[in-house]
C-alpha positions as CSV (number, residue, x, y, z in Angstrom):
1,X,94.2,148.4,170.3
2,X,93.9,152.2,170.3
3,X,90.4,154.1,170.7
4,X,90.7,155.3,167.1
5,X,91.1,151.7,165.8
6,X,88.2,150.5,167.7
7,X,86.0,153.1,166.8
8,X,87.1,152.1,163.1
9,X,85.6,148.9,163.0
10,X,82.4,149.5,165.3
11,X,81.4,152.0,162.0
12,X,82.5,149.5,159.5
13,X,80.4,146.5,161.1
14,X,77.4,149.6,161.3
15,X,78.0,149.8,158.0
16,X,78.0,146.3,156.9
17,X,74.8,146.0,158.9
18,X,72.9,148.5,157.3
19,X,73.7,147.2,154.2
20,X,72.2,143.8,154.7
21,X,69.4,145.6,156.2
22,X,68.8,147.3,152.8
23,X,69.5,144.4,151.1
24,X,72.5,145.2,149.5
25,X,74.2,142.1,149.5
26,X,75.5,141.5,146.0
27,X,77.6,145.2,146.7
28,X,79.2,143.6,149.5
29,X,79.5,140.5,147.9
30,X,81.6,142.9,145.4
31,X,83.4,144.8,147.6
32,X,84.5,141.0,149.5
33,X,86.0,139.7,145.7
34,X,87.7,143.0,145.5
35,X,89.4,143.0,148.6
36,X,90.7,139.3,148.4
37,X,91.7,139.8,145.3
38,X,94.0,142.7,146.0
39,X,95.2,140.6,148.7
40,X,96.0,137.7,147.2
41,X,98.1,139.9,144.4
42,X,100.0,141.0,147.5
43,X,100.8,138.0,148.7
44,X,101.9,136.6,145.1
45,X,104.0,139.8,145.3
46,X,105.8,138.7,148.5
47,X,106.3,134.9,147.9
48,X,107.4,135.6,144.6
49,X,110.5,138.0,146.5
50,X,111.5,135.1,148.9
51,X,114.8,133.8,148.2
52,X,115.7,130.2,148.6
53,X,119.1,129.0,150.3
């Protein structure tokens, strides 16, 4: 894994932790939905372009 990607997610878990500390939970807890949400619409994207033989 390169520096830069590293250095990505050290700041992302800072910022995670600060947000607990402030007790911002139920943004998180938004954000969380979001992103699997958007994820799972990806993956309905790709099993629905699979092709049976």
């Amino acid at each position: 894994m390169s520096n830069e990607v590293e250095r990505f997610l050290e700041t992302q878990d800072e910022v995670v932790s600060l947000m607990f500390l402030e007790n911002k939970s139920d943004e998180l807890t938004d954000i969380l939905v979001e992103a699997l949400e958007e994820a799972l619409k990806i993956l309905k994207f790709e099993v629905s372009h699979d092709t049976v033989h």
